[in-house]
C-alpha positions as MATLAB code, in Angstrom:
seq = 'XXXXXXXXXXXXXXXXXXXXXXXXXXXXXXXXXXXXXXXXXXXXXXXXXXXXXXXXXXXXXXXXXXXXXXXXX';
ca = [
       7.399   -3.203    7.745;
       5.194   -0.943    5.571;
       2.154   -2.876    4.089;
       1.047   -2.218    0.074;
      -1.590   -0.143    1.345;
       0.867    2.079    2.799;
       3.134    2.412    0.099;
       0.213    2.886   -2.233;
      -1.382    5.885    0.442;
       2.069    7.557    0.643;
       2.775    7.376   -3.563;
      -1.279    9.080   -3.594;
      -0.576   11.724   -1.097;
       2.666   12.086   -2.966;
       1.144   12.344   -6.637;
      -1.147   14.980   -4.886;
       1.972   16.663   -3.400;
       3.487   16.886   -6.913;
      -0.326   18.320   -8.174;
       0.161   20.741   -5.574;
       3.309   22.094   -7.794;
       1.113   23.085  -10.609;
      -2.337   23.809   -8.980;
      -2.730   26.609   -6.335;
      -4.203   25.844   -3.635;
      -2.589   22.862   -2.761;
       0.398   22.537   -0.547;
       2.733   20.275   -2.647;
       5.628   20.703   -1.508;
       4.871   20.834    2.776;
       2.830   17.844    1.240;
       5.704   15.600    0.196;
       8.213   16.559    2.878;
       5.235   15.222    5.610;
       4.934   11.837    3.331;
       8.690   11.455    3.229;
       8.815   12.201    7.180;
       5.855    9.842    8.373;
       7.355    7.079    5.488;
      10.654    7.388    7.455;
       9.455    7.086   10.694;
       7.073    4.351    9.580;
      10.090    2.316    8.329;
      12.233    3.006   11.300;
      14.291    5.227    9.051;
      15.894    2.043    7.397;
      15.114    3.650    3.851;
      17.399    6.963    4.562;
      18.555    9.020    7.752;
      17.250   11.732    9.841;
      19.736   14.341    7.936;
      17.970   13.718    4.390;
      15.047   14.719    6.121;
      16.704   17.761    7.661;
      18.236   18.747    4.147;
      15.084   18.133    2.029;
      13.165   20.485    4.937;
      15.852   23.317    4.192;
      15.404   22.509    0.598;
      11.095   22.399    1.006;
      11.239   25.943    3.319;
      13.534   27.902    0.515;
      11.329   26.409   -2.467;
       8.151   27.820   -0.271;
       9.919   31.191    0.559;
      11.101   31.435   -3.082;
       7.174   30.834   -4.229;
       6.336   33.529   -1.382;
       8.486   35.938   -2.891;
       7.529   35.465   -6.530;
       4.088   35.916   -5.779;
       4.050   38.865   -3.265;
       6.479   40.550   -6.403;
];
């Protein structure tokens, strides 16, 4: 079972993640996936299964390749 102080790390890292959207520099989306892989395994993946995480890493590579693409343009 997670403790507060986990949930409360993994929403911080996640409000940074979602910072990382707007600010360059910051990895936000690589950010979130990680927090919604370590808060999976940290739960015993009671919360969701191992496909959501294999979907929303599909979904977190295109948004990043997407970004690449826009930017190199």
């Amino acid at each position: 079972m997670l403790g507060i102080i986990g949930i409360s790390f993994a929403i911080l890292v996640l409000m940074i993640g979602v910072l990382g959207t707007i600010i360059p520099g910051l990895p936000g989306l690589p950010l979130m996936w990680l927090v919604y892989v370590v808060f999976g395994a940290s739960t015993s993946w009671e919360n969701y299964s191992l496909s959501v995480v294999i979907v929303f890493l599909m979904v977190t590579i295109a948004a990043y390749l997407f970004d690449y693409a826009a930017t190199v343009m």
